[in-house]
mmJSON file of the N, C-alpha and C atoms, coordinates in Angstrom:
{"data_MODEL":{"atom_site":{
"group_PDB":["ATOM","ATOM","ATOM","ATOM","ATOM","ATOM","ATOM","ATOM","ATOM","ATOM","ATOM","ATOM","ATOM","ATOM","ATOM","ATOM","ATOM","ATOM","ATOM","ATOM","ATOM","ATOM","ATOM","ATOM","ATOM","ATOM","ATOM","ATOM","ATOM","ATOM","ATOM","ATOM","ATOM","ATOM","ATOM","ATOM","ATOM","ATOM","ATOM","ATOM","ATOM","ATOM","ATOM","ATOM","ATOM","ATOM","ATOM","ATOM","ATOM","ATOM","ATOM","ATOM","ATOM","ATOM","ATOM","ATOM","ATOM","ATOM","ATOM","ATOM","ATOM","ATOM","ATOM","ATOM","ATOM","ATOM","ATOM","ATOM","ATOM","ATOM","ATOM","ATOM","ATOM","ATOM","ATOM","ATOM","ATOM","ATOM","ATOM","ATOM","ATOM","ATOM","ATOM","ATOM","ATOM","ATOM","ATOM","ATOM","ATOM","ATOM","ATOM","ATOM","ATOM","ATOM","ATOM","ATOM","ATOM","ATOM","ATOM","ATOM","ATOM","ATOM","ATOM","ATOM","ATOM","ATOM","ATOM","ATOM","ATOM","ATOM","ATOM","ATOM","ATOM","ATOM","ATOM","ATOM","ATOM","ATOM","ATOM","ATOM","ATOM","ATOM","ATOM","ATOM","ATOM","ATOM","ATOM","ATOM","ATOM","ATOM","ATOM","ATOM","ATOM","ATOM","ATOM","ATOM","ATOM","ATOM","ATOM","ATOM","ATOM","ATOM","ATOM","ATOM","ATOM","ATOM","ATOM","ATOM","ATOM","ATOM","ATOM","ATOM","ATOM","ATOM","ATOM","ATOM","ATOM","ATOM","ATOM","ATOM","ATOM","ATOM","ATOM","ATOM","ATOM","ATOM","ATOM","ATOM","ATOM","ATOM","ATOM","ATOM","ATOM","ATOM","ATOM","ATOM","ATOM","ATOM","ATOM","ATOM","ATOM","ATOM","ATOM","ATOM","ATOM","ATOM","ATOM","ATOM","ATOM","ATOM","ATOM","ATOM","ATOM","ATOM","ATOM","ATOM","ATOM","ATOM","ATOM","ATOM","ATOM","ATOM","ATOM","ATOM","ATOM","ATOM","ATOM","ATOM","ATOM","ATOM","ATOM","ATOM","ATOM","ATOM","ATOM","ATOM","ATOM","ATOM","ATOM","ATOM","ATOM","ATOM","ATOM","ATOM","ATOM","ATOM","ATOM","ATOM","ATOM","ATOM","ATOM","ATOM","ATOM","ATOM","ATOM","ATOM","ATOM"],
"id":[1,2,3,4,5,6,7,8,9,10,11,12,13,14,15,16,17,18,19,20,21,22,23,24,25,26,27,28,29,30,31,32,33,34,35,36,37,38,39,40,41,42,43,44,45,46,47,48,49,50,51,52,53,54,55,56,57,58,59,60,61,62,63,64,65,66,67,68,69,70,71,72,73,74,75,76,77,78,79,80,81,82,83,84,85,86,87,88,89,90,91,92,93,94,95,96,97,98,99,100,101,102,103,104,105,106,107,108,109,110,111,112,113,114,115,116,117,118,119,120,121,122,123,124,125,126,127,128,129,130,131,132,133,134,135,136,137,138,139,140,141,142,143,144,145,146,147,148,149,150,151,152,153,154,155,156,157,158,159,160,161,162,163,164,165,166,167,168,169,170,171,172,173,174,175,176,177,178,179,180,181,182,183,184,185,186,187,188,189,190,191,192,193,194,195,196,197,198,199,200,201,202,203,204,205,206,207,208,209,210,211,212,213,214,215,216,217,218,219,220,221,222,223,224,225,226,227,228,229,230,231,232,233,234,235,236,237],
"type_symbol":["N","C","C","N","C","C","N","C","C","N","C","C","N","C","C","N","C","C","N","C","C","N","C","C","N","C","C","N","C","C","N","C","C","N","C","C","N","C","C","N","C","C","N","C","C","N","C","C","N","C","C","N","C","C","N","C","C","N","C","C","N","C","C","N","C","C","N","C","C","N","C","C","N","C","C","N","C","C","N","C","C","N","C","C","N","C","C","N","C","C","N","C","C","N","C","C","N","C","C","N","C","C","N","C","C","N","C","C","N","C","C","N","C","C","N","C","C","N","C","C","N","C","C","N","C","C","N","C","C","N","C","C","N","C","C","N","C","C","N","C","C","N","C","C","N","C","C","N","C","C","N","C","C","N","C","C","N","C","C","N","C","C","N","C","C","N","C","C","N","C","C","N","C","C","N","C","C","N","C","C","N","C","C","N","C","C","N","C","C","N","C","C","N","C","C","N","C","C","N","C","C","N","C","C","N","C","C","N","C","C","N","C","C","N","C","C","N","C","C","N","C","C","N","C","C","N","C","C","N","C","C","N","C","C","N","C","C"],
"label_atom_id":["N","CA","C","N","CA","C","N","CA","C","N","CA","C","N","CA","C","N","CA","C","N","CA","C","N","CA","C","N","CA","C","N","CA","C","N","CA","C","N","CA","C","N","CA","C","N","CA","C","N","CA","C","N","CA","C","N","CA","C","N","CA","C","N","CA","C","N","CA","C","N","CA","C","N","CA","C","N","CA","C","N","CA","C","N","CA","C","N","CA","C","N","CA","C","N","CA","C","N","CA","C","N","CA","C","N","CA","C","N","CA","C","N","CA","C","N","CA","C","N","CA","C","N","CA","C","N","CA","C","N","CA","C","N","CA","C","N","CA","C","N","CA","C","N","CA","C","N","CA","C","N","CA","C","N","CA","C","N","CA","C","N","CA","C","N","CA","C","N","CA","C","N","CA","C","N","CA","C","N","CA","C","N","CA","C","N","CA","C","N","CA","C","N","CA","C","N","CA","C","N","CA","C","N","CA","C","N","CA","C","N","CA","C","N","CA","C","N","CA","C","N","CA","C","N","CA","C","N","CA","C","N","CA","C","N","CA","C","N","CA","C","N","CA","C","N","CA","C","N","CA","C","N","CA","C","N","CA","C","N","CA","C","N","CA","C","N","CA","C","N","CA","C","N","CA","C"],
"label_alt_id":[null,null,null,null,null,null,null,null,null,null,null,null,null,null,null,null,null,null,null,null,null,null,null,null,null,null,null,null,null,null,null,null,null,null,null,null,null,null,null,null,null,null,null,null,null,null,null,null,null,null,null,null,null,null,null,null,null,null,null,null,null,null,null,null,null,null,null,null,null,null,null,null,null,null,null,null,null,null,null,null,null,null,null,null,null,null,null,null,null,null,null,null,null,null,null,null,null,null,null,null,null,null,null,null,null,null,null,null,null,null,null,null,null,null,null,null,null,null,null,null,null,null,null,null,null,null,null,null,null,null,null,null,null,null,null,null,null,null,null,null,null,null,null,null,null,null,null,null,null,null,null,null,null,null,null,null,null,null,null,null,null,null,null,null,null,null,null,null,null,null,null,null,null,null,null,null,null,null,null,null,null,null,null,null,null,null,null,null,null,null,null,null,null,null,null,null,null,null,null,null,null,null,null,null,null,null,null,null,null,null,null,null,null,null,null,null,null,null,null,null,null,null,null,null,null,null,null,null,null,null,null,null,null,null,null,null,null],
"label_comp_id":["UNK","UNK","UNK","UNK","UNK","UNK","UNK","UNK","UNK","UNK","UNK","UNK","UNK","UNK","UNK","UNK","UNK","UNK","UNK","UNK","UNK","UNK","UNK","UNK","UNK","UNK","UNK","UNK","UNK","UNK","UNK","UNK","UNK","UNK","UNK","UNK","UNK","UNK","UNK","UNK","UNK","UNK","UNK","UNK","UNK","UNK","UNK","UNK","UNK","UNK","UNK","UNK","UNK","UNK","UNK","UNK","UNK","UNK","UNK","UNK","UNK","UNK","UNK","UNK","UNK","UNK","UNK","UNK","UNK","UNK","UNK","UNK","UNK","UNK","UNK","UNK","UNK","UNK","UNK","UNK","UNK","UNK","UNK","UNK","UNK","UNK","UNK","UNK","UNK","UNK","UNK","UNK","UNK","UNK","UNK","UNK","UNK","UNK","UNK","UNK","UNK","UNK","UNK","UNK","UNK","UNK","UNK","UNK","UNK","UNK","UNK","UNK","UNK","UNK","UNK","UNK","UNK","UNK","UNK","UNK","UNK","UNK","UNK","UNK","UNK","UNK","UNK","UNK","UNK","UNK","UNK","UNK","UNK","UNK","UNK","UNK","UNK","UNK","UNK","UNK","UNK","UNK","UNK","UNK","UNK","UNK","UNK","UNK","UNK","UNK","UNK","UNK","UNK","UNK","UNK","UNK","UNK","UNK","UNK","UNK","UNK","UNK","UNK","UNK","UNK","UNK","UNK","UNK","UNK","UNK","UNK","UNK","UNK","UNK","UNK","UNK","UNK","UNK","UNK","UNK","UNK","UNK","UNK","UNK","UNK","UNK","UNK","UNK","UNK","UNK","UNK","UNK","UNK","UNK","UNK","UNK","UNK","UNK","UNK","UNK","UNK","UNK","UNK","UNK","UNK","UNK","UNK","UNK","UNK","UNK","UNK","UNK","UNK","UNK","UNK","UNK","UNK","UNK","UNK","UNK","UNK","UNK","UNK","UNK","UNK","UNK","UNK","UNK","UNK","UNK","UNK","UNK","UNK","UNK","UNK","UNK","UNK"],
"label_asym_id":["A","A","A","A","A","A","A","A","A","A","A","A","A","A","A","A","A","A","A","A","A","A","A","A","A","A","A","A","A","A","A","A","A","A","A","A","A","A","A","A","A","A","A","A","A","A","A","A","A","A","A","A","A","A","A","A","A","A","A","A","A","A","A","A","A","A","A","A","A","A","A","A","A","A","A","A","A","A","A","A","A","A","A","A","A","A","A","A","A","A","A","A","A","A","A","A","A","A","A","A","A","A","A","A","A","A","A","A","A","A","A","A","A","A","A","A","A","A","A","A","A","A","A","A","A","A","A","A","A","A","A","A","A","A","A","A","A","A","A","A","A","A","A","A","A","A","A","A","A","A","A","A","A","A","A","A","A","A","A","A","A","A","A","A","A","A","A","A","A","A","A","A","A","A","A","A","A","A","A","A","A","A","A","A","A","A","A","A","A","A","A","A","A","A","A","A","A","A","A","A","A","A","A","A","A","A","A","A","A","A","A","A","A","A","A","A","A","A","A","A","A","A","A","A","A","A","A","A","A","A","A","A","A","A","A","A","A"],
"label_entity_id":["1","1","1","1","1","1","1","1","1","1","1","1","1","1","1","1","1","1","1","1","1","1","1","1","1","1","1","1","1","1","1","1","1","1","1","1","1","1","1","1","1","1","1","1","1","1","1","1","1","1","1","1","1","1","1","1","1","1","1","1","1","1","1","1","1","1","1","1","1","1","1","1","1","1","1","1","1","1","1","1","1","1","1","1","1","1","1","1","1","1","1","1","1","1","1","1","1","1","1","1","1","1","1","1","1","1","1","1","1","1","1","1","1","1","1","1","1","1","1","1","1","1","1","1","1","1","1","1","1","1","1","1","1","1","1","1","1","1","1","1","1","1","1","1","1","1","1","1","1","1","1","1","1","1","1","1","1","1","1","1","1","1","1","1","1","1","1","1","1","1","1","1","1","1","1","1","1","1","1","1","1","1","1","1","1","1","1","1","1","1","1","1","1","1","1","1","1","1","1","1","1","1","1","1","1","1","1","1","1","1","1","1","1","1","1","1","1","1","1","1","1","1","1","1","1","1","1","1","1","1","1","1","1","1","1","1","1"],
"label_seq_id":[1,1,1,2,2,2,3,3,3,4,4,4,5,5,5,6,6,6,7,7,7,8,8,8,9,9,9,10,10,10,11,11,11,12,12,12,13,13,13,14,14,14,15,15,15,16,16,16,17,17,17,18,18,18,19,19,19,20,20,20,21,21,21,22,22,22,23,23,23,24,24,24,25,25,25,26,26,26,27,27,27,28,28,28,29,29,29,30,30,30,31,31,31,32,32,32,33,33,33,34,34,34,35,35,35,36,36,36,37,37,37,38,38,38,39,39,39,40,40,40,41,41,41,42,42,42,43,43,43,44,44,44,45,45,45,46,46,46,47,47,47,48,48,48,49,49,49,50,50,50,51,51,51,52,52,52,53,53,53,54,54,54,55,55,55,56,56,56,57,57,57,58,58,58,59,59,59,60,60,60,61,61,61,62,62,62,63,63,63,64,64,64,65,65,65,66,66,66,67,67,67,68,68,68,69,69,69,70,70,70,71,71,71,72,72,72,73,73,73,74,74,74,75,75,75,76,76,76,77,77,77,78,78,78,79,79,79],
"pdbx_PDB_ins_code":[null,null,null,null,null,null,null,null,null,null,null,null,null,null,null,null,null,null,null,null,null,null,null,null,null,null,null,null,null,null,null,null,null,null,null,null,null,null,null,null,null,null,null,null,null,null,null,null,null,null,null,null,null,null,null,null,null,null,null,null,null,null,null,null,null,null,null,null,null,null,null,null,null,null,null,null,null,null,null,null,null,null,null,null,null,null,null,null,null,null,null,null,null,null,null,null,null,null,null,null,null,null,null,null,null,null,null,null,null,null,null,null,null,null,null,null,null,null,null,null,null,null,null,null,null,null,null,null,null,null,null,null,null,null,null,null,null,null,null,null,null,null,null,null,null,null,null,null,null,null,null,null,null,null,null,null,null,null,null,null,null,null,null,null,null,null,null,null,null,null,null,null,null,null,null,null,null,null,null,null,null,null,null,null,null,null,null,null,null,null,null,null,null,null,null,null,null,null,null,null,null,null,null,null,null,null,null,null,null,null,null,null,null,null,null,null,null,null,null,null,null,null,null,null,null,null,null,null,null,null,null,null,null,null,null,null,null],
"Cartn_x":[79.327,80.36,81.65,82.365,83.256,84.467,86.046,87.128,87.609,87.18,86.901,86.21,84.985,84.087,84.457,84.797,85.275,86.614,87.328,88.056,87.584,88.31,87.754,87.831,88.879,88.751,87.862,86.976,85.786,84.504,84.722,83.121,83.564,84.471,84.651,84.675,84.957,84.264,83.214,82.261,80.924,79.835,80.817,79.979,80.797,81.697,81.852,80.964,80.903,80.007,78.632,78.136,76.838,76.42,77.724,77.454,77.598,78.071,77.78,76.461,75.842,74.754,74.713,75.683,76.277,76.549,76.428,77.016,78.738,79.448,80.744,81.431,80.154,80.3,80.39,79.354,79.502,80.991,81.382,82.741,83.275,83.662,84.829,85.042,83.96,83.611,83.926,83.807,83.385,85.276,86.085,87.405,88.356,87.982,88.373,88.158,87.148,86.673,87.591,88.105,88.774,90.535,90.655,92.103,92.883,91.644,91.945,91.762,91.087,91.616,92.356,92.886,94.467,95.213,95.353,96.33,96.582,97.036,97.693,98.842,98.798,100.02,100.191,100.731,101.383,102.22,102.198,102.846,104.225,104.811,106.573,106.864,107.561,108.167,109.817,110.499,112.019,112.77,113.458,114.285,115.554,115.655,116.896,118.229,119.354,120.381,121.189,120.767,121.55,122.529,123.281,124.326,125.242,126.418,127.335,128.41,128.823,130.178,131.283,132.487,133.418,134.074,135.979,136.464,137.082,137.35,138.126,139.662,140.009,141.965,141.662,142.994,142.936,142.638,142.985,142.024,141.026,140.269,139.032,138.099,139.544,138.848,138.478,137.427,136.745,137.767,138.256,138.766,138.124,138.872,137.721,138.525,137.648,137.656,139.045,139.962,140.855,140.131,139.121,138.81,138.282,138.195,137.329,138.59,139.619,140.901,141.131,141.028,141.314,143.207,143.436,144.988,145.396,144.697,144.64,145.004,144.643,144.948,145.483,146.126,147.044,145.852,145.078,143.844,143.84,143.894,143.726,144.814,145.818,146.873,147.429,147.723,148.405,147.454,146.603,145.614,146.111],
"Cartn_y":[115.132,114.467,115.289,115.462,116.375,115.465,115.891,115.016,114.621,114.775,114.283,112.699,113.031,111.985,111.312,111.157,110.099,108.9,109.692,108.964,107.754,106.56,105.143,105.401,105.909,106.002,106.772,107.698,108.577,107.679,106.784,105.469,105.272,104.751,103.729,104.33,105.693,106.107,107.038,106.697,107.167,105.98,104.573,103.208,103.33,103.62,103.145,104.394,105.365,106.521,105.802,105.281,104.749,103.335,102.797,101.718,102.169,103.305,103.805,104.679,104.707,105.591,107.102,107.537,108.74,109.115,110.132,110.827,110.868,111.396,111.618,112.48,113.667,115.552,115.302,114.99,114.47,113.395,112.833,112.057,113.17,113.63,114.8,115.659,115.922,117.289,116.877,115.695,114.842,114.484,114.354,114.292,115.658,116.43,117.782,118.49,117.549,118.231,117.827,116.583,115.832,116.128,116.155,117.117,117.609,118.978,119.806,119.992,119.164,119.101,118.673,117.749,117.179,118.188,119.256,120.176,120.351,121.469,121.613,120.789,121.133,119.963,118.558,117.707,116.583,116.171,115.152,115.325,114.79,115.32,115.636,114.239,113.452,112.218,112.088,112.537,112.952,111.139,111.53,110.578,110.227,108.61,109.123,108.867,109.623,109.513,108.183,107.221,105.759,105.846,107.348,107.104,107.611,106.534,106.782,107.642,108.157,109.65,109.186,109.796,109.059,110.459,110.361,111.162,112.055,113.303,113.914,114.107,114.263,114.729,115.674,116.307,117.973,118.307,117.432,117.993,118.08,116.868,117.088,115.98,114.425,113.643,112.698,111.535,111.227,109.749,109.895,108.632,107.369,106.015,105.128,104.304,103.558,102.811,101.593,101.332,100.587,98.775,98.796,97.323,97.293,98.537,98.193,98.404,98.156,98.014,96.251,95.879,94.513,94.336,93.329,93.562,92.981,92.05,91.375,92.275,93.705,94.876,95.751,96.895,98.271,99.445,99.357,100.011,101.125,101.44,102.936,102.515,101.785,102.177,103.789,103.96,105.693,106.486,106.951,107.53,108.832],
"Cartn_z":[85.607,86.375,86.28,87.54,87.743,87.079,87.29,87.046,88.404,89.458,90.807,90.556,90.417,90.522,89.394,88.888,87.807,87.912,89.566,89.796,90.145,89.965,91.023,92.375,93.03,94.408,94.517,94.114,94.659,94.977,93.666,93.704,94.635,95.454,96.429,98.026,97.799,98.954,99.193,97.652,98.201,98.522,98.133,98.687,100.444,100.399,102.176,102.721,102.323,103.122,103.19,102.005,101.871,103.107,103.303,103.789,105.325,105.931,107.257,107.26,106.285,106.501,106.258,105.554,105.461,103.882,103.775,102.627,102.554,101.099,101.185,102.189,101.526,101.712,103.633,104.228,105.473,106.423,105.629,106.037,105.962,104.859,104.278,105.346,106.274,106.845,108.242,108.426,109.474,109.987,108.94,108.912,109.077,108.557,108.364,109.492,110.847,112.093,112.599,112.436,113.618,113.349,111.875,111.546,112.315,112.153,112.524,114.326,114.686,116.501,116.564,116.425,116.271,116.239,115.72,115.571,114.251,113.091,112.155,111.569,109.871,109.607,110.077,108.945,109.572,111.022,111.39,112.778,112.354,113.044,112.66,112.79,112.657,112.593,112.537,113.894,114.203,113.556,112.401,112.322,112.393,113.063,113.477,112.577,112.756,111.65,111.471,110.561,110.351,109.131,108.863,107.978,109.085,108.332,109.104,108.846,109.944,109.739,109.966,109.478,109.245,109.907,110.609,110.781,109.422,109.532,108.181,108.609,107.139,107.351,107.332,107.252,107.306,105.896,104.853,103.738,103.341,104.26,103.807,103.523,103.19,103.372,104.06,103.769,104.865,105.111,106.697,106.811,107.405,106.304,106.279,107.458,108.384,109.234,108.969,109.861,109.063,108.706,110.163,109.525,108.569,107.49,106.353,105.321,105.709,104.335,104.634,103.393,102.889,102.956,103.196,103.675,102.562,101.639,100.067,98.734,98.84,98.661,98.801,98.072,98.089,97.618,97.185,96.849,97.23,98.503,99.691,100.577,100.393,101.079,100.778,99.541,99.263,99.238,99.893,99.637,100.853],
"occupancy":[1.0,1.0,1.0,1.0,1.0,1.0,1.0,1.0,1.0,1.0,1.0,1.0,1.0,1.0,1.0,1.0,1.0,1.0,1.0,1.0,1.0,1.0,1.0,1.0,1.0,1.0,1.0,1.0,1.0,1.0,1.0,1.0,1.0,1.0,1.0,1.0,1.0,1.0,1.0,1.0,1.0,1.0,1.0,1.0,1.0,1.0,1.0,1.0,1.0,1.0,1.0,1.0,1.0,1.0,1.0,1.0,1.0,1.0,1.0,1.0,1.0,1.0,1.0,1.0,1.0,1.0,1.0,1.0,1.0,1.0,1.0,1.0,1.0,1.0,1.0,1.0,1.0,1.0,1.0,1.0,1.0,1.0,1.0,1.0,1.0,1.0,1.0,1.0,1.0,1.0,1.0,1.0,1.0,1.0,1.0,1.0,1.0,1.0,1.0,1.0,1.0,1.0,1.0,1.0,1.0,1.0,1.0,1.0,1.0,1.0,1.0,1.0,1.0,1.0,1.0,1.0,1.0,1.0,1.0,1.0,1.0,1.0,1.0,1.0,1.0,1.0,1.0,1.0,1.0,1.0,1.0,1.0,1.0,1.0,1.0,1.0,1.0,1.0,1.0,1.0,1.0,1.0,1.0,1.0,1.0,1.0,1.0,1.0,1.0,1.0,1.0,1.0,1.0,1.0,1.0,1.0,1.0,1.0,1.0,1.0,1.0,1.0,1.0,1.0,1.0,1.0,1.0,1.0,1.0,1.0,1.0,1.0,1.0,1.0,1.0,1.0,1.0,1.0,1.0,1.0,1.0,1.0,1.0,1.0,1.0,1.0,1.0,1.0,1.0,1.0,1.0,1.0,1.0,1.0,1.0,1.0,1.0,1.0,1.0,1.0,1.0,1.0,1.0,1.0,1.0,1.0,1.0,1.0,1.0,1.0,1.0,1.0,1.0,1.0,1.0,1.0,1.0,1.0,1.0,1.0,1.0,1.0,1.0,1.0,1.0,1.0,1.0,1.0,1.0,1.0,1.0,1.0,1.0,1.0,1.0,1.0,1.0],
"B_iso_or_equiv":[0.0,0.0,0.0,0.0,0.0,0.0,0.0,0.0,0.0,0.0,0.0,0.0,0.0,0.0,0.0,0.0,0.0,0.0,0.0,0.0,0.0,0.0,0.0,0.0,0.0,0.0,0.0,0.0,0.0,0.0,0.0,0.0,0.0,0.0,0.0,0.0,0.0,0.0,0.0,0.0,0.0,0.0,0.0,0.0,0.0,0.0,0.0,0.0,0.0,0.0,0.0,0.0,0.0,0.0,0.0,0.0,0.0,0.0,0.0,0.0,0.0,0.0,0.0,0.0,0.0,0.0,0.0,0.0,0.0,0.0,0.0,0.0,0.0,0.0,0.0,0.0,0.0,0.0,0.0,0.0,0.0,0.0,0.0,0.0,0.0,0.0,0.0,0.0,0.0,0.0,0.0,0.0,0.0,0.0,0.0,0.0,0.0,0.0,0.0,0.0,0.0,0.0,0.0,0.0,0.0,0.0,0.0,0.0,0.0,0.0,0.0,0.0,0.0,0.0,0.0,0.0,0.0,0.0,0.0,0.0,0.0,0.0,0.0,0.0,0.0,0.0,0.0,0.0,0.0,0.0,0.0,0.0,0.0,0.0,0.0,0.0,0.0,0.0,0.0,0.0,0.0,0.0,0.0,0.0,0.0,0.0,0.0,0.0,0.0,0.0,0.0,0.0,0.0,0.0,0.0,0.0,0.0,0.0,0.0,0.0,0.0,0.0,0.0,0.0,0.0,0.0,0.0,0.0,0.0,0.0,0.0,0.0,0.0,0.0,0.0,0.0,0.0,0.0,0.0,0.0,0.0,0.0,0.0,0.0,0.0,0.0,0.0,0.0,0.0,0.0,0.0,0.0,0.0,0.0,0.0,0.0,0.0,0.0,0.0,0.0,0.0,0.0,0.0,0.0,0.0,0.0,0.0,0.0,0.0,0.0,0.0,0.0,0.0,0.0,0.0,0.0,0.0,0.0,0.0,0.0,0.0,0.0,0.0,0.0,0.0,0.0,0.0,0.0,0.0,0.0,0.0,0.0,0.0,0.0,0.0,0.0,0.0],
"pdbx_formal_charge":[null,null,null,null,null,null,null,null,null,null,null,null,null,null,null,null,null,null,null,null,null,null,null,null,null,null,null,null,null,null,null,null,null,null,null,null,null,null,null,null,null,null,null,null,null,null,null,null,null,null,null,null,null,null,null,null,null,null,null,null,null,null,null,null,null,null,null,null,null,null,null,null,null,null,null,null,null,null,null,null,null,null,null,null,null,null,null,null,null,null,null,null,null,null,null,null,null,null,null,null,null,null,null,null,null,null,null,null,null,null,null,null,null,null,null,null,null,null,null,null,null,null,null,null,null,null,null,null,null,null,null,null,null,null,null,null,null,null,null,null,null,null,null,null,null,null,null,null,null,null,null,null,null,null,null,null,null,null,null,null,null,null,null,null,null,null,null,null,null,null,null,null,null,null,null,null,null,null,null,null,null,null,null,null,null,null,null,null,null,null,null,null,null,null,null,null,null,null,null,null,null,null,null,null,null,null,null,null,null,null,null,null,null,null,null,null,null,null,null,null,null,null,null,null,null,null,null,null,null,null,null,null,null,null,null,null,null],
"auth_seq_id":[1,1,1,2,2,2,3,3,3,4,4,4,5,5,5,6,6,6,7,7,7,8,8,8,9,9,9,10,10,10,11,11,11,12,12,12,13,13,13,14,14,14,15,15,15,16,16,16,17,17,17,18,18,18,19,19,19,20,20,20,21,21,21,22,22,22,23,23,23,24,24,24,25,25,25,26,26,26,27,27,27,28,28,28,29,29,29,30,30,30,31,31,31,32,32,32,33,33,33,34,34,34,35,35,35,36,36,36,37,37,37,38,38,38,39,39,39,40,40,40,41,41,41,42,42,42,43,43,43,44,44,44,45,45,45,46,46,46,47,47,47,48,48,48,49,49,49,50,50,50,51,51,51,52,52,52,53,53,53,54,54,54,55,55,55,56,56,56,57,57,57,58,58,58,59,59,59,60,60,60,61,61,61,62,62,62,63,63,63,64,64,64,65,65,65,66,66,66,67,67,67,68,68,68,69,69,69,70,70,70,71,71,71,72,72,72,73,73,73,74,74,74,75,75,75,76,76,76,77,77,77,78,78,78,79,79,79],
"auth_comp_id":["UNK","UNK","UNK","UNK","UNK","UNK","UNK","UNK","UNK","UNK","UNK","UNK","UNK","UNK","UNK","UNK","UNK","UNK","UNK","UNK","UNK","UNK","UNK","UNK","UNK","UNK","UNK","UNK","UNK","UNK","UNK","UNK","UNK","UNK","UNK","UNK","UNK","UNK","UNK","UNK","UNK","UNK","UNK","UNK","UNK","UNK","UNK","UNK","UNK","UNK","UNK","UNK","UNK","UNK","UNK","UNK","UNK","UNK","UNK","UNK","UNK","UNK","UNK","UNK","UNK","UNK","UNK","UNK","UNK","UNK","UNK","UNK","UNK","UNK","UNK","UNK","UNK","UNK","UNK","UNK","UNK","UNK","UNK","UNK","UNK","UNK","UNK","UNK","UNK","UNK","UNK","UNK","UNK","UNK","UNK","UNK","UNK","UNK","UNK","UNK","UNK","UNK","UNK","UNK","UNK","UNK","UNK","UNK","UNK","UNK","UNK","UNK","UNK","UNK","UNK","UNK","UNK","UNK","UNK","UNK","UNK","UNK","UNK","UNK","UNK","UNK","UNK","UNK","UNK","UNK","UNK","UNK","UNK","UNK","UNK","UNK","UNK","UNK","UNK","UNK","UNK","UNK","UNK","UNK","UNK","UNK","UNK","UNK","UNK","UNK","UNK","UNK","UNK","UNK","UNK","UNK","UNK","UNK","UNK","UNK","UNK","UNK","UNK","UNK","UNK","UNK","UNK","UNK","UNK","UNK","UNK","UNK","UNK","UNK","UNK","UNK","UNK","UNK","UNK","UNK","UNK","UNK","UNK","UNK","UNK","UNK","UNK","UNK","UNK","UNK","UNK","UNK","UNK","UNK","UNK","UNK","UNK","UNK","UNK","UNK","UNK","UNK","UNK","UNK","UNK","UNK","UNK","UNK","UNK","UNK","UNK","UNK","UNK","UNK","UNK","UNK","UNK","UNK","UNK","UNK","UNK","UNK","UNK","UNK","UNK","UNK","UNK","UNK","UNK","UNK","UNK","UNK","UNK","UNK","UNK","UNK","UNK"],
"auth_asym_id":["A","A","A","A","A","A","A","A","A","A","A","A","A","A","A","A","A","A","A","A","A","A","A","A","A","A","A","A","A","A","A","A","A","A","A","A","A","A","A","A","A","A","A","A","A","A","A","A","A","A","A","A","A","A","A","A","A","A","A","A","A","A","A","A","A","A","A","A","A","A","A","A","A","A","A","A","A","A","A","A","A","A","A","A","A","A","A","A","A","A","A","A","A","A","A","A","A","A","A","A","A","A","A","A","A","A","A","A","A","A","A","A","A","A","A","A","A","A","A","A","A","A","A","A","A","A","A","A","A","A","A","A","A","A","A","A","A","A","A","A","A","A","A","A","A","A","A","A","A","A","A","A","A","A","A","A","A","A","A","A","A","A","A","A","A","A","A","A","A","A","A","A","A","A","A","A","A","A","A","A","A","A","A","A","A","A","A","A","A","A","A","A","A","A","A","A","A","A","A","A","A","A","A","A","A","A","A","A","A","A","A","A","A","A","A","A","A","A","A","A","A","A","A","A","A","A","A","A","A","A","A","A","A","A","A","A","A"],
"auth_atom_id":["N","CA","C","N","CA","C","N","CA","C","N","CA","C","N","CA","C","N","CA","C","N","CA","C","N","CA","C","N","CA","C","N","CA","C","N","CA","C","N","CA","C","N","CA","C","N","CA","C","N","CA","C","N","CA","C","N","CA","C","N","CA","C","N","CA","C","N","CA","C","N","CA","C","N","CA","C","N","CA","C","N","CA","C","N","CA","C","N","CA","C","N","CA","C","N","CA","C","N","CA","C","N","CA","C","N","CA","C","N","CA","C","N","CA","C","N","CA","C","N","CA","C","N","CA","C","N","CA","C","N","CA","C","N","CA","C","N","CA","C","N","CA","C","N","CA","C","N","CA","C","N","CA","C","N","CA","C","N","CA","C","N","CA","C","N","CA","C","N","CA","C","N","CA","C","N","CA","C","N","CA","C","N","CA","C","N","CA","C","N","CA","C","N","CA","C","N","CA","C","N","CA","C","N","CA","C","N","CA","C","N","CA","C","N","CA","C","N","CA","C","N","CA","C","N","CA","C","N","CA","C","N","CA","C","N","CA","C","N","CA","C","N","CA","C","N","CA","C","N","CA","C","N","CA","C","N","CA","C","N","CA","C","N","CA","C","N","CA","C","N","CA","C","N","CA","C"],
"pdbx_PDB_model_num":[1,1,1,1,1,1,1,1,1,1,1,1,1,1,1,1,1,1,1,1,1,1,1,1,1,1,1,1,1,1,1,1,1,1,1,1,1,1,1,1,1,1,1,1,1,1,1,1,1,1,1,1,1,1,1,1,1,1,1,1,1,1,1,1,1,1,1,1,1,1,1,1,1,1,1,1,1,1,1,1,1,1,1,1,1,1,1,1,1,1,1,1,1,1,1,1,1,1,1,1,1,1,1,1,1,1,1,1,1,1,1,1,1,1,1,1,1,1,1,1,1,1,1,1,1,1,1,1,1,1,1,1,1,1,1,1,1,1,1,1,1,1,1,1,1,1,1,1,1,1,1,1,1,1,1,1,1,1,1,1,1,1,1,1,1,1,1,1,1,1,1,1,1,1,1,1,1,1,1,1,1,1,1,1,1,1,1,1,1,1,1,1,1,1,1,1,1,1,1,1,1,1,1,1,1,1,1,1,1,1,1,1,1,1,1,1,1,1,1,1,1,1,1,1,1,1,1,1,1,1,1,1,1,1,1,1,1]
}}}
């Protein structure tokens, strides 16, 4: 017994191979056909950008939105 086959997930898909009538080595091969028609590599998955950008000062930093200054506060008033 390899350190492959000793995994649990290996038993478990040499019972689903078994239960289509098939060997592992056959799925494996059988997957690796269809892969690879698909095309190479993972398929790209463009995501889109949900952080948000803020304008800069001339120094550099990032200015924060005014509805997000609390008027209860002096905090980032001198900033």
């Amino acid at each position: 017994m390899t350190a492959v086959e000793s995994l649990p997930v290996y038993k478990t898909a040499e019972e689903v191979a078994a239960s289509r009538g098939d060997n592992l080595t056959s799925l494996i091969g059988a997957y690796l056909a269809g892969y690879v028609a698909g095309g190479y590599g993972p398929r790209r998955v463009v995501k889109v950008n949900t952080v948000r950008r803020f304008e800069r000062s001339a120094s550099g930093r990032a200015i924060m939105p005014a509805d997000w200054d609390d008027p209860e506060d002096d905090i980032y008033d001198n900033l």
